[in-house]
Backbone bond lengths (Angstrom), bond angles and torsions (degrees), N, CA, C in turn:
res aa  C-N    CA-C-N  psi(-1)  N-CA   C-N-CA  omega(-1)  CA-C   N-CA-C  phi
1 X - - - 1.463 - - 1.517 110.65 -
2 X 1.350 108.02 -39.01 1.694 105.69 -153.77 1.877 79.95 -84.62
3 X 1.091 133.73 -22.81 1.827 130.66 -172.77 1.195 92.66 -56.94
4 X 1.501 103.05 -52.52 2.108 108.36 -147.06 1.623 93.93 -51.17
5 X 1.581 103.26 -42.82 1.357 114.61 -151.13 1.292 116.43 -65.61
6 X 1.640 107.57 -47.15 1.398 112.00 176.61 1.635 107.26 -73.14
7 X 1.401 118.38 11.53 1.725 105.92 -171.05 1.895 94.70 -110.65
8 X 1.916 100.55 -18.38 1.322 93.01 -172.47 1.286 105.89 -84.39
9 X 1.424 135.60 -21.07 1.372 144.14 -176.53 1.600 114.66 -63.15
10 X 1.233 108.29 -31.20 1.795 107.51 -165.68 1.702 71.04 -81.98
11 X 1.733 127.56 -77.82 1.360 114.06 -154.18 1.582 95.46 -36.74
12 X 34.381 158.70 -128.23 1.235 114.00 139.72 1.868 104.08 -133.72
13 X 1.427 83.94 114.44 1.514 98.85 -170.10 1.407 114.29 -41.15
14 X 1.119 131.62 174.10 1.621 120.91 166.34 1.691 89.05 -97.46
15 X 1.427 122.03 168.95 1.804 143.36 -177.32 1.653 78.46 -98.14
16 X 1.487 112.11 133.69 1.403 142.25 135.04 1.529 116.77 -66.48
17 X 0.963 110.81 122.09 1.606 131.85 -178.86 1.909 91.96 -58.76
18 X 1.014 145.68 29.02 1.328 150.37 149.00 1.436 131.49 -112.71
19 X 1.227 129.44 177.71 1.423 139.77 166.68 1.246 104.23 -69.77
20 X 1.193 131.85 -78.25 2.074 149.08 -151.67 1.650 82.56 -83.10
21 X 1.487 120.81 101.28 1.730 129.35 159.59 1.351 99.20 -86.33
22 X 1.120 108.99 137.75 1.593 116.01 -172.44 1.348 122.26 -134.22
23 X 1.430 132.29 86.31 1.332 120.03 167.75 1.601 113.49 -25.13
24 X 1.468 101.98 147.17 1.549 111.87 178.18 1.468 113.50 -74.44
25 X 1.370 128.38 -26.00 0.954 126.86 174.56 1.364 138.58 -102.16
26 X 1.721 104.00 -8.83 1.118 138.03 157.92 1.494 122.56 -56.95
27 X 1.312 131.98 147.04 1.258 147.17 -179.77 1.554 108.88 -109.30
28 X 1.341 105.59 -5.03 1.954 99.63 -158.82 1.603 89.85 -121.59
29 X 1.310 139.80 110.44 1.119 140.54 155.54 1.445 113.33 -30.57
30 X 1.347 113.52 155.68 1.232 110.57 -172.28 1.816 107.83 -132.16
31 X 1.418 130.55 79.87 1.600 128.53 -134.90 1.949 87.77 -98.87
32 X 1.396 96.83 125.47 1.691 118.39 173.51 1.125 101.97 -95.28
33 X 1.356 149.88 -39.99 1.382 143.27 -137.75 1.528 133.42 -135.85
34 X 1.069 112.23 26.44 1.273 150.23 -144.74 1.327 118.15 -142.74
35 X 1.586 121.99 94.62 1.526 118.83 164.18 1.570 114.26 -126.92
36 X 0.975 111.29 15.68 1.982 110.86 -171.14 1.520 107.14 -78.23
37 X 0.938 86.07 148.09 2.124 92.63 177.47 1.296 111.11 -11.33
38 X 1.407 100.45 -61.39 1.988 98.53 -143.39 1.652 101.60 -80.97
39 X 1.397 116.35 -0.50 1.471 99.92 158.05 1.599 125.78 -55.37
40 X 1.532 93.90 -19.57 2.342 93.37 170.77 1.114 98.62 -91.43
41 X 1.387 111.11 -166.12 1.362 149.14 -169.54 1.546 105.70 -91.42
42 X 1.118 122.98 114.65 1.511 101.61 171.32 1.639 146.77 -48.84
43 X 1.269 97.32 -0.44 1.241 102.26 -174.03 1.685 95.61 -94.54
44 X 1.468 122.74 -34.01 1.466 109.07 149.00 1.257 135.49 -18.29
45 X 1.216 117.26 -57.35 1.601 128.64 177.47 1.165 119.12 -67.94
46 X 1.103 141.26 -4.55 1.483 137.83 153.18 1.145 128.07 -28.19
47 X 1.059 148.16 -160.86 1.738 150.69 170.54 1.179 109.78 -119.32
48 X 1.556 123.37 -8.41 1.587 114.97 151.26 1.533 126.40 -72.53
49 X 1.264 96.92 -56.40 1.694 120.80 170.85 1.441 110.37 -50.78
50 X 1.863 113.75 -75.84 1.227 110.60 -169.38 1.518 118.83 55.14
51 X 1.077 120.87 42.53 1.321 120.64 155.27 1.667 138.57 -34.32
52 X 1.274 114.54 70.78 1.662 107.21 170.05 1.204 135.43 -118.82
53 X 1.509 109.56 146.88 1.635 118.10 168.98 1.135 125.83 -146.12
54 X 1.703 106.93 155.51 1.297 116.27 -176.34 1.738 109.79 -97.91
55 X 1.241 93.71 169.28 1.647 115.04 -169.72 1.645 101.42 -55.92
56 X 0.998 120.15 149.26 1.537 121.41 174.06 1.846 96.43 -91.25
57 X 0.974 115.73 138.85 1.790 135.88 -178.85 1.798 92.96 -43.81
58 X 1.127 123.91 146.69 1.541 123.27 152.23 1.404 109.90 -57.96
59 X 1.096 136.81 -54.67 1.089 148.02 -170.50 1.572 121.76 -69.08
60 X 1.376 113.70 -7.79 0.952 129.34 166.20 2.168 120.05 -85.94
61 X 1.353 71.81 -24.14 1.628 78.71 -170.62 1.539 118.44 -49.78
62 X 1.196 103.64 -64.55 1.708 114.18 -175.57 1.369 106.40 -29.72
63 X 1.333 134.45 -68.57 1.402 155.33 154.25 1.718 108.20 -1.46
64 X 1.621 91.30 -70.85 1.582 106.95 -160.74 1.461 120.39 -65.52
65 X 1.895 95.68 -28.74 1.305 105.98 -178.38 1.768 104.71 -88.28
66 X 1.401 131.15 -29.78 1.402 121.25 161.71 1.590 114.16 -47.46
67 X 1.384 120.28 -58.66 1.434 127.65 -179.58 1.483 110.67 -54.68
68 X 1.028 110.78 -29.94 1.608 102.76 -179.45 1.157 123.12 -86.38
69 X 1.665 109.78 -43.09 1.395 130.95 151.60 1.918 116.25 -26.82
70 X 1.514 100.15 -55.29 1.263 111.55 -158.57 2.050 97.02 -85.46
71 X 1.326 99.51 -18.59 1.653 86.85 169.00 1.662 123.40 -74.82
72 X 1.295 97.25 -45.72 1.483 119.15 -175.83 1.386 116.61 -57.74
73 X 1.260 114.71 -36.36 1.783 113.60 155.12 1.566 119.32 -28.91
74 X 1.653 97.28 -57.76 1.392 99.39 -167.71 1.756 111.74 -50.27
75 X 1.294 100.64 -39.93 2.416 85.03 178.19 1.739 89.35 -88.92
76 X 1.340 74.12 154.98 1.700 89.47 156.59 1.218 148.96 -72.76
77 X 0.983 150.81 167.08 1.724 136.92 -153.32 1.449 101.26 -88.25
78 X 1.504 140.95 -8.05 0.986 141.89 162.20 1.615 110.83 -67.01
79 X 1.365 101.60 -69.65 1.846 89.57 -172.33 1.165 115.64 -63.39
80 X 1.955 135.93 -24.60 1.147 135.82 149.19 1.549 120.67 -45.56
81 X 1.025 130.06 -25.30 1.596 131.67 166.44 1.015 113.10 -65.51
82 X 1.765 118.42 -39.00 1.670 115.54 -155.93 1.232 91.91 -89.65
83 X 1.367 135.09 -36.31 1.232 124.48 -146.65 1.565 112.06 -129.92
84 X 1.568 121.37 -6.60 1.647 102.82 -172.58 1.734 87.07 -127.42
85 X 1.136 93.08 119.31 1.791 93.76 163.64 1.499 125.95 -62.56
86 X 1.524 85.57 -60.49 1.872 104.72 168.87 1.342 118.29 -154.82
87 X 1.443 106.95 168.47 1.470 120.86 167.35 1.417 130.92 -102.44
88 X 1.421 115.20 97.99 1.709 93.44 -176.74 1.457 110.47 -99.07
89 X 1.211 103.92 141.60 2.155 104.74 173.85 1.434 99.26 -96.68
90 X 1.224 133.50 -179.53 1.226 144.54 -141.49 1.490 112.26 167.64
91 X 1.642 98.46 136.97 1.603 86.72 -172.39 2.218 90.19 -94.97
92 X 1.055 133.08 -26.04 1.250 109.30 159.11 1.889 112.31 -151.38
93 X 1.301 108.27 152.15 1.552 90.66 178.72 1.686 105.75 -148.07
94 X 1.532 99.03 163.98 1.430 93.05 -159.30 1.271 93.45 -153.63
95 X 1.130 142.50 137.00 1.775 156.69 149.11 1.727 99.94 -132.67
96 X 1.528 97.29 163.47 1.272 134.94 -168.89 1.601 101.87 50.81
97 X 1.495 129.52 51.95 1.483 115.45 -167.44 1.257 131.21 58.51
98 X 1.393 105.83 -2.75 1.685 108.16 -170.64 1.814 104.95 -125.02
99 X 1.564 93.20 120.68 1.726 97.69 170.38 1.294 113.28 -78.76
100 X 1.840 102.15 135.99 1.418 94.83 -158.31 1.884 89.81 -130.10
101 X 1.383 121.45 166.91 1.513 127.36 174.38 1.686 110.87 -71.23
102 X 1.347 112.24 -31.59 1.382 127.90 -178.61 1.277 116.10 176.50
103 X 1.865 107.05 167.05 1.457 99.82 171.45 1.659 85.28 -163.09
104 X 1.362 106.97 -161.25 2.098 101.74 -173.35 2.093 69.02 -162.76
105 X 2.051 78.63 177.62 1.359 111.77 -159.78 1.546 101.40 -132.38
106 X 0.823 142.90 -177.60 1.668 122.90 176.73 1.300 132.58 -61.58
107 X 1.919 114.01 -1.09 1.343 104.34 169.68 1.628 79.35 -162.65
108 X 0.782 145.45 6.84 1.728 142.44 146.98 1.395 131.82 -75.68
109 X 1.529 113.11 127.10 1.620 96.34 170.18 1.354 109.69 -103.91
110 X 0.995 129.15 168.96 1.747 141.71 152.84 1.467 107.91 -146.08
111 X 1.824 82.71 125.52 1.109 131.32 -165.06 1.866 113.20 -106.68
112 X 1.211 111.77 103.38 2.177 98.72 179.09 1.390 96.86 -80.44
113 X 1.053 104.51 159.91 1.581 130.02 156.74 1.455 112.19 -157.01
114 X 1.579 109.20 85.87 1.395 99.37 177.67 1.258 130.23 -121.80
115 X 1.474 102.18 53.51 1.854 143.82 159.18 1.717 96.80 52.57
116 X 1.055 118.59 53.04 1.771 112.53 152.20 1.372 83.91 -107.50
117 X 1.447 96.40 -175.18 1.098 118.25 177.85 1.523 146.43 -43.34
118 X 1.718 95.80 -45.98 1.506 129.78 177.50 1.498 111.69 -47.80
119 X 1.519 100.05 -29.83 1.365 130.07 -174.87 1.861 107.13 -58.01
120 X 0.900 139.63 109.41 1.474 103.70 -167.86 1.723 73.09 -130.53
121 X 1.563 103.76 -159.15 1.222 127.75 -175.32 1.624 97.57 -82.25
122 X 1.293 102.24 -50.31 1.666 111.33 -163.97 1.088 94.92 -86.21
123 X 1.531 139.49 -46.13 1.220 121.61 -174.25 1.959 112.82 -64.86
124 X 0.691 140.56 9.22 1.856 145.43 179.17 1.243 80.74 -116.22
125 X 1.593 148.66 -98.89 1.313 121.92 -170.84 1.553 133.60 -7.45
126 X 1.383 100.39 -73.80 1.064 126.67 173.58 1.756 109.27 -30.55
127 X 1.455 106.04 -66.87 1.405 106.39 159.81 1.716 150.45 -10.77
128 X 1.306 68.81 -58.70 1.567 112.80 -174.57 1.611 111.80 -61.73
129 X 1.676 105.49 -71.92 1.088 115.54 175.32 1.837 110.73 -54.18
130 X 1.217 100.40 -72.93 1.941 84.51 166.91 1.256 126.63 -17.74
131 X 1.239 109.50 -79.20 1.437 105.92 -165.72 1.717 100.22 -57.97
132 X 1.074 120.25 -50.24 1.688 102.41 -171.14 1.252 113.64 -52.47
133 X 1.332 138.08 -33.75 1.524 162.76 163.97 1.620 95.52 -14.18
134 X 1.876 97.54 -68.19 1.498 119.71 -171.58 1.618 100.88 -40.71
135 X 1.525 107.83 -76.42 1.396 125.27 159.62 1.556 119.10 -4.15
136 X 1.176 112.27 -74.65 1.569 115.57 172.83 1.628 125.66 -63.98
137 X 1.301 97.56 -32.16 1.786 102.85 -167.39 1.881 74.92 -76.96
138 X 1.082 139.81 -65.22 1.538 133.35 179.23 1.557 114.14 -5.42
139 X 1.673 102.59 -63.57 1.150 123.86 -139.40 1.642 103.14 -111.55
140 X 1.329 108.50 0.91 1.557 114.34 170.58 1.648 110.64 -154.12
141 X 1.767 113.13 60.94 1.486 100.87 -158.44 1.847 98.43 -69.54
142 X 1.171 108.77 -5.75 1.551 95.51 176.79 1.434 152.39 -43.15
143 X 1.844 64.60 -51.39 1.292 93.35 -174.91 2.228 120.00 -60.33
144 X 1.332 95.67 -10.57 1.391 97.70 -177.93 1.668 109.96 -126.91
145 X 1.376 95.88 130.04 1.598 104.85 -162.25 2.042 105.48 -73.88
146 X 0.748 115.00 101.43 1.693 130.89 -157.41 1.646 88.77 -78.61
147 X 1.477 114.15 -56.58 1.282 94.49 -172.47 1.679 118.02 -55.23
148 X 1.299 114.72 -47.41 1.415 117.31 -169.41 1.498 111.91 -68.15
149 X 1.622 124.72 -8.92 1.038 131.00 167.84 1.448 119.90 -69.67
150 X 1.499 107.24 -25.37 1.497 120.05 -135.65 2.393 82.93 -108.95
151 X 1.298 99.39 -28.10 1.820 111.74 -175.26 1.326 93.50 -75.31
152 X 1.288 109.70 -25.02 2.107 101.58 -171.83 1.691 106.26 -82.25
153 X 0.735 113.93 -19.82 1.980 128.45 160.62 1.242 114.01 -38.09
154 X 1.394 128.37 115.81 1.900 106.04 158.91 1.097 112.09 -62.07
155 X 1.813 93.50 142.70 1.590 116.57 -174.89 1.533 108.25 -37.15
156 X 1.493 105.13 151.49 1.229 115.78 171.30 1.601 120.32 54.25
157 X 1.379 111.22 25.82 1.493 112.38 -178.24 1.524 99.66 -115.18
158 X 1.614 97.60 143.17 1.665 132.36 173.91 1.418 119.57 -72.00
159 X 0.975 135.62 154.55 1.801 128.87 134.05 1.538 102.87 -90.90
160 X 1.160 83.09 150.85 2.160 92.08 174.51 1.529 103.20 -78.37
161 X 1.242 130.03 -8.76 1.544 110.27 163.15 0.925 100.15 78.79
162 X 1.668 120.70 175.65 1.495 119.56 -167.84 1.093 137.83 104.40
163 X 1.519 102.36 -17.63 1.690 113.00 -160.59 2.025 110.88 63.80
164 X 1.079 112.35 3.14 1.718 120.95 -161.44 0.868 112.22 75.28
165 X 1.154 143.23 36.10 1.487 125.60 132.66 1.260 128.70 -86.69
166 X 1.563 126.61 -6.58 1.466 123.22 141.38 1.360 115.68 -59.72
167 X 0.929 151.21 -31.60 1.389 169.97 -140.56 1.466 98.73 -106.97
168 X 1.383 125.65 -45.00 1.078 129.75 169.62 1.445 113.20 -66.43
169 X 1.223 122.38 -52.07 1.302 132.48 -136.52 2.011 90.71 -89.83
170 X 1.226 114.83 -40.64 1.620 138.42 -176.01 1.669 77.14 -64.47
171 X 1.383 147.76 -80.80 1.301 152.31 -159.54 1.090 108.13 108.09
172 X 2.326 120.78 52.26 1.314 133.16 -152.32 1.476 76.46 -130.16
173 X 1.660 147.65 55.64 1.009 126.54 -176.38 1.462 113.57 -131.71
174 X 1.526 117.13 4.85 1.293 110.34 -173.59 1.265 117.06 -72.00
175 X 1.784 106.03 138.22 1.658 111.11 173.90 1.312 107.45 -93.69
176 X 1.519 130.69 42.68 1.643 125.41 -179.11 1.583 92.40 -77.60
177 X 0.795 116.15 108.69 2.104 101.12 146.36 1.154 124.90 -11.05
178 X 1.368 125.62 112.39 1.414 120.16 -178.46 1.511 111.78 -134.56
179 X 1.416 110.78 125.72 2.009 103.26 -160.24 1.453 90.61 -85.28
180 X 1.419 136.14 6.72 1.474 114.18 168.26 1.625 118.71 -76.32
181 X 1.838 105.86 -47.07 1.136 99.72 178.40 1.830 101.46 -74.11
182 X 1.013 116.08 -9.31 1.854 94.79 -178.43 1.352 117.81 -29.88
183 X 1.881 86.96 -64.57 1.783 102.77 179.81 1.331 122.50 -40.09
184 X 1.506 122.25 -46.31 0.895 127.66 161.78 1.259 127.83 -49.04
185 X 1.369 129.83 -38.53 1.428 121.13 149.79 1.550 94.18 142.10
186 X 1.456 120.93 5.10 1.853 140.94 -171.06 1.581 86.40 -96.96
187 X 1.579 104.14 156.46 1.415 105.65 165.16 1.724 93.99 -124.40
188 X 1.136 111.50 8.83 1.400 116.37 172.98 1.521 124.83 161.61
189 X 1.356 125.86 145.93 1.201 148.20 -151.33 1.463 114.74 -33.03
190 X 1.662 96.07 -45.35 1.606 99.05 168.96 1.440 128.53 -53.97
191 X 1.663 95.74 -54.67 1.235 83.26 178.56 1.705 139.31 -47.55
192 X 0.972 95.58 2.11 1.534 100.11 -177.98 1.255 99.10 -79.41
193 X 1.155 140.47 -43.31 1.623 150.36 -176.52 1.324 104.72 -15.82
194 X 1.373 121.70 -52.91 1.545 139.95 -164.36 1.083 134.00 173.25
195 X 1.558 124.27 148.56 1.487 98.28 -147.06 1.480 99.16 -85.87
196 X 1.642 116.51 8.27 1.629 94.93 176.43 1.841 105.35 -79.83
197 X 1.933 114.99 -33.16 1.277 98.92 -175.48 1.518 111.98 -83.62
198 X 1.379 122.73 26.35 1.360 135.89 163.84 1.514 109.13 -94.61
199 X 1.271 117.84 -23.01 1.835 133.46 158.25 1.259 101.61 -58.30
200 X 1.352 119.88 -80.09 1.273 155.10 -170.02 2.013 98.81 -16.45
201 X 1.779 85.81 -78.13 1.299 123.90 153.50 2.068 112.77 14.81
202 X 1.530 77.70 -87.94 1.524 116.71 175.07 1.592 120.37 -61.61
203 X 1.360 104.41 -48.99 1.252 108.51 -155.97 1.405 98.96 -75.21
204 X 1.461 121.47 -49.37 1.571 136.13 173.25 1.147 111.15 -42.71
205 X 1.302 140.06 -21.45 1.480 128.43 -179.65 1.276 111.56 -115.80
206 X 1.623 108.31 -15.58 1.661 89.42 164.95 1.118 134.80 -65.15
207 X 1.849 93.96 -30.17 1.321 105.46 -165.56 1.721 116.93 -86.96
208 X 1.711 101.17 -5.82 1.583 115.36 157.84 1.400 120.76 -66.79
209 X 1.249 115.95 -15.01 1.054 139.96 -152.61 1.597 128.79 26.47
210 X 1.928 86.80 58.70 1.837 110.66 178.66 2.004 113.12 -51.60
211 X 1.558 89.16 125.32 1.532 103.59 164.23 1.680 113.10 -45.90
212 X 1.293 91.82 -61.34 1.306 97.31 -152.05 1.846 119.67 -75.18
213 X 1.555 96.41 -22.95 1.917 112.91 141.76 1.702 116.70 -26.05
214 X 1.580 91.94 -79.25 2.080 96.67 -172.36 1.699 96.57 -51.86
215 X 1.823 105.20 -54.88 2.068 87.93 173.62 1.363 130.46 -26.97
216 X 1.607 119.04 -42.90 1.156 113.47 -162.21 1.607 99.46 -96.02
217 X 1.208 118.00 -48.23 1.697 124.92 173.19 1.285 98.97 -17.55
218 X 1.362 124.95 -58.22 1.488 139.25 -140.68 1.469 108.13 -82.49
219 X 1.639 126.45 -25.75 0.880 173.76 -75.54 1.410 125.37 -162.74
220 X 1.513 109.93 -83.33 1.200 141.40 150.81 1.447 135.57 -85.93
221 X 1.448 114.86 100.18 1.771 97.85 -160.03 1.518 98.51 -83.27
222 X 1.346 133.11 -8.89 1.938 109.47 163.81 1.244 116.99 -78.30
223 X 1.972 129.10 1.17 0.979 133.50 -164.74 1.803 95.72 -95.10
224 X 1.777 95.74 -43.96 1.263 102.41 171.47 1.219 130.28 -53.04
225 X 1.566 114.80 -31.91 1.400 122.35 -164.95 1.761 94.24 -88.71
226 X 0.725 118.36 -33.30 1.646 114.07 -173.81 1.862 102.23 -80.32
227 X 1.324 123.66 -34.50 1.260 110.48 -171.71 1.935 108.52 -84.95
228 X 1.582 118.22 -14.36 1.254 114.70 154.33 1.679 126.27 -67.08
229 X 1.654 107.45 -28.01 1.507 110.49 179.91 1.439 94.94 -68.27
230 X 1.290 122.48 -51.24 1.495 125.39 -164.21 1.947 106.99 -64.91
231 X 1.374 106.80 -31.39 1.657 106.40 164.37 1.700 103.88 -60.18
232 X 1.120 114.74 -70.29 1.549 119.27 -177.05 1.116 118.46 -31.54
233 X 1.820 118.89 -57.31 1.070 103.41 165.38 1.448 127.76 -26.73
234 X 1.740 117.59 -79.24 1.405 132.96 178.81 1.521 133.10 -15.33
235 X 1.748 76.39 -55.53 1.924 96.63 162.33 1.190 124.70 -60.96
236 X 1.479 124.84 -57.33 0.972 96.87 147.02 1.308 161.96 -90.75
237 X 1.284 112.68 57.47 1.712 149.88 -165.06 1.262 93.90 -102.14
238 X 1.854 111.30 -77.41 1.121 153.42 -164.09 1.045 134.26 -127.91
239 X 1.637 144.85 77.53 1.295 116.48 -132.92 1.783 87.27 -85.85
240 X 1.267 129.73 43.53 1.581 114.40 169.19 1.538 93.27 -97.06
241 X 1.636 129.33 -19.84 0.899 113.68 159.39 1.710 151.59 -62.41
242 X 1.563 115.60 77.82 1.044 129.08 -160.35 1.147 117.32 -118.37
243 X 1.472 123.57 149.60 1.402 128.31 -161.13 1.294 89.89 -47.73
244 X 1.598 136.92 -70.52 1.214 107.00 -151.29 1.054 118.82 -68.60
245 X 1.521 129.34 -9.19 2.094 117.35 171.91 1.390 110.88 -59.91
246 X 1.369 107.39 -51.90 1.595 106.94 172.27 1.337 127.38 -37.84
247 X 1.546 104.94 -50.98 1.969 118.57 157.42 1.438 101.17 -43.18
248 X 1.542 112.22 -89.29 1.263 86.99 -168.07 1.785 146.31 -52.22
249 X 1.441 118.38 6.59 1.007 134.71 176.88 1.561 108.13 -69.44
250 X 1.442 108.31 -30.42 1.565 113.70 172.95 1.184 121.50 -61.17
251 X 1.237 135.98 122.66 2.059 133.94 173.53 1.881 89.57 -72.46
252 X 1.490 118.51 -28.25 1.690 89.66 -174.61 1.647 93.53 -160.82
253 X 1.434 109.18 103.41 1.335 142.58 -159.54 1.821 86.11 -83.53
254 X 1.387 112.65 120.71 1.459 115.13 171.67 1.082 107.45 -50.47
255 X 1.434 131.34 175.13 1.448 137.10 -164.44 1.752 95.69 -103.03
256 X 1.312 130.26 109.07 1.261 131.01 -173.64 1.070 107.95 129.43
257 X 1.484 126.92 -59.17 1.600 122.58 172.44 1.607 122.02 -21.85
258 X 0.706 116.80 -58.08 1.496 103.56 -173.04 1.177 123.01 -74.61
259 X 1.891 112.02 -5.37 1.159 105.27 -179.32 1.425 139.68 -93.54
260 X 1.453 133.89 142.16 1.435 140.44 -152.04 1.523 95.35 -64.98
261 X 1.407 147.80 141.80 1.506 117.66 152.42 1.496 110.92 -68.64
């Protein structure tokens, strides 16, 4: 499996007069309006954690709930049943002192969108898919071979642990693309944080289905080898998850990608 894989890689809604917005075909509520405590976990609320957020904008909504809408298509209503309760958007949120884009709880995501700029279409996607990522690698660590993830690392290298919020807090968090760590087998700074937001990493842009991802796959063979483990995973998630869905997730598939060697 893991051969095929690494050989296949080189080739606006209307607002519901409620809280829980719900795609029709969806199983996972999708919550706009909602920032008070008890949307976390209680163990959030502590004085370490401190879990807070603010209201997501009205005006933001329409947006947040298409983008979220339009991610959640991509799994099927089965692994969305087993595993995501709900979605809350947020216009900003922050625990451990650190403002963060998102994070999830054992079957929740939270998602910010708090309409500057930074805010993009892809970047709230993007979000999205991460944190659920976390969610699954949780809830199926099997399914992803950790050691062989963990050999594609230069020798003798750490994650800062934390879940990233050391990573944050150090100011080790940028997601720019960087072709030094490529080689290394990072597509960026964060990922070093840990090897789940080194999952995260990966998993979020396949499932955007980023151009400039298959570029580097193609490119970088530890980039390659980690973005076939991160297919494998999926498959076995879902086996509809297959290299070529991931392809087609791309609007503009580099010239070579699809091809077999």
């Amino acid at each position: 499996m893991m051969k095929t894989l690494l050989q296949g890689l080189l080739a606006t809604a209307m607002l519901l007069p409620c809280s829980a917005l719900q795609a029709q075909s969806m199983p996972t509520p999708i919550i706009l309006d909602q920032a008070q405590p008890d949307i976390f976990p209680k163990s959030w609320l502590t004085a370490r954690t401190n879990a807070r957020a603010e209201l997501l904008k009205e005006t933001e909504r329409p947006r947040s709930l298409r983008l979220v809408e339009q991610a959640l298509a991509k799994y099927s209503p089965a692994v969305l049943k087993a595993n995501l309760h709900s979605v809350h958007v947020l216009g900003r949120l922050e625990y451990s002192g650190v403002p963060t884009g998102g994070t999830n709880s054992r079957s929740v995501v939270y998602v910010v969108n708090g309409g500057e700029a930074r805010y993009t279409d892809r970047a709230i996607e993007g979000i999205l898919h991460a944190e659920f990522s976390s969610i699954l690698l949780r809830n199926y660590p099997q399914h992803l071979d950790k050691e062989q993830w963990q050999q594609l690392n230069p020798p003798g290298f750490s994650y800062l642990g934390t879940g990233g919020v050391n990573a944050i807090k150090q100011q080790k968090a940028s997601l720019k693309l960087d072709e030094v760590l490529h080689a290394e087998g990072f597509l960026h700074q964060y990922a070093k944080a840990d090897l789940e937001d080194d999952f995260n990493s990966m998993a979020a842009r396949l499932l955007m289905g980023d151009a400039d991802l298959w570029r580097l796959i193609g490119q970088y063979p530890k980039l390659q080898a980690k973005a076939a483990l991160v297919i494998d995973f999926y498959h076995k998630l879902d086996p509809a998850f297959t290299r070529e869905l991931f392809l087609s997730f791309c609007q503009a598939v580099p010239e070579g990608a699809g091809r077999r060697p």
